[in-house]
Every structure is written in structure tokens, then in C-alpha cells.
C-alpha positions in Angstrom: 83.3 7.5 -178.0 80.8 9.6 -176.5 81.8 12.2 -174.0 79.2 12.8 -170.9 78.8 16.2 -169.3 77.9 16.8 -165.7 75.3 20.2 -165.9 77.2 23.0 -164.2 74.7 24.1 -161.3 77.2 25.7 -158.9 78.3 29.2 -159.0 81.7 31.0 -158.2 82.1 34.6 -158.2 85.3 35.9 -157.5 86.5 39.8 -157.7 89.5 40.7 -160.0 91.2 43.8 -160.7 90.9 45.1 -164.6 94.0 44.2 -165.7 93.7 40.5 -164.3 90.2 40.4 -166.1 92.0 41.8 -169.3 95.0 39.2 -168.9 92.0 36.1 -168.7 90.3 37.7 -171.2 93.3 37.8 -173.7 94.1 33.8 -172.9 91.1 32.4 -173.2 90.8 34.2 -176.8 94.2 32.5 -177.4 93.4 29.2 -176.3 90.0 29.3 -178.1 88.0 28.9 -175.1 85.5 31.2 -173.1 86.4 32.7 -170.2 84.1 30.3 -168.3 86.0 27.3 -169.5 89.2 29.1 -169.5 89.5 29.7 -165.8 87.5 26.7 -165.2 90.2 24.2 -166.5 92.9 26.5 -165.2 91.7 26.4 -161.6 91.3 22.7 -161.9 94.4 21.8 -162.7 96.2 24.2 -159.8 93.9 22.9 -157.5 94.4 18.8 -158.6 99.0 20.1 -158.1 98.1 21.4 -154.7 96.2 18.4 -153.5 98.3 15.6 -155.3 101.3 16.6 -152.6 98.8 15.8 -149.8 97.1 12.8 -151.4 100.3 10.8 -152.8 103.9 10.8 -152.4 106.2 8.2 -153.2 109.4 6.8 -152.0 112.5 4.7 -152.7 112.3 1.5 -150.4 115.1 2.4 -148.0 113.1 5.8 -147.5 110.1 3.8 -147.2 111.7 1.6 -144.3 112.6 5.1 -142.9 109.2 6.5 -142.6 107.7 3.6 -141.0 109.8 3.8 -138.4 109.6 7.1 -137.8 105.5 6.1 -137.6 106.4 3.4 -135.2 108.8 5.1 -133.0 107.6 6.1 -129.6 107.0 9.8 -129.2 108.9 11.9 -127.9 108.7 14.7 -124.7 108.8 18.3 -125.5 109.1 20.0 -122.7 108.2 23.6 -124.0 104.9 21.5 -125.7 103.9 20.1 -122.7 104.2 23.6 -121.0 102.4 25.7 -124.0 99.5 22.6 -123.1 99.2 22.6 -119.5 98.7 26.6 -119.3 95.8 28.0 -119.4 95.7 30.1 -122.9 94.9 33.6 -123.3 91.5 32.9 -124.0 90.9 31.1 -120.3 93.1 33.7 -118.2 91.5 36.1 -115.7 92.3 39.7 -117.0 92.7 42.3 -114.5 
């Protein structure tokens, strides 16, 4: 099987103190890998965890059945909302 690679034409500069650099430096000499690559994959795969919570989630069919409704219910009134809402903010009041 042959693997395709996309040409890297973006660039990502980030500031680090020594002893981060050292500690990057020291695992992607472990793992074989440049530093490149190393922090690369390793970004990667925290960023894909932190989106996969706001792309997917399952649930059980009775919880399922439970968050449609609470889609389908009417909203409610929130007094203190509708207040923070109807007054001007601090941005739009006169100052003395």
C-alpha cells in the first residue's frame, strides 16, 4: 500500500520555555521521531480529544428520548435574562 503525503506549507511558531523545549527534545529522541513530527502528532491527537466531545456524543435510548425532549420543550422565562437583555449595557450607557 502506498502512503500519500500532503506537502507541509503552513507554518506554526510557538514560544517555549527551556526546559519545555528540553522535555520535547528528550521525547521525540525516545520515540524516534524529530521534533517537527513529534509535536506534530502530539498536537494532533489533543486537538482531534478536544473536538471529538463537541463533534459526537452518544447516548442510551431512554437518554436519547430525554434529550429530544428537552430540544422540543418550549423555552422557558428567565426573568434576570430578560432583564440583563432589555438594559442597555455598559458599552451603550451615558457616563457622567
Amino acid at each position: 500500500m502506498m502512503e500519500t503525503r500532503t506537502r507541509r506549507t503552513e507554518k506554526l511558531d510557538i514560544r517555549l520555555t527551556p526546559a519545555a523545549k528540553r522535555t520535547l527534545y528528550a521525547a521525540a529522541a525516545a520515540a524516534q521521531r524529530s521534533v517537527s513530527d513529534f509535536v506534530l502528532e502530539s498536537a494532533l491527537v489533543r486537538a482531534e480529544e478536544t473536538l471529538a466531545d463537541r463533534r459526537h456524543f452518544g447516548l442510551d435510548v431512554d437518554r436519547w428520548h430525554e434529550f429530544m425532549a428537552a430540544l422540543d420543550a418550549p423555552s422557558r422565562v428567565l426573568p434576570r435574562v430578560q432583564r440583563l437583555l432589555s438594559e442597555a449595557s455598559v458599552f451603550e450607557r451615558d457616563t457622567p
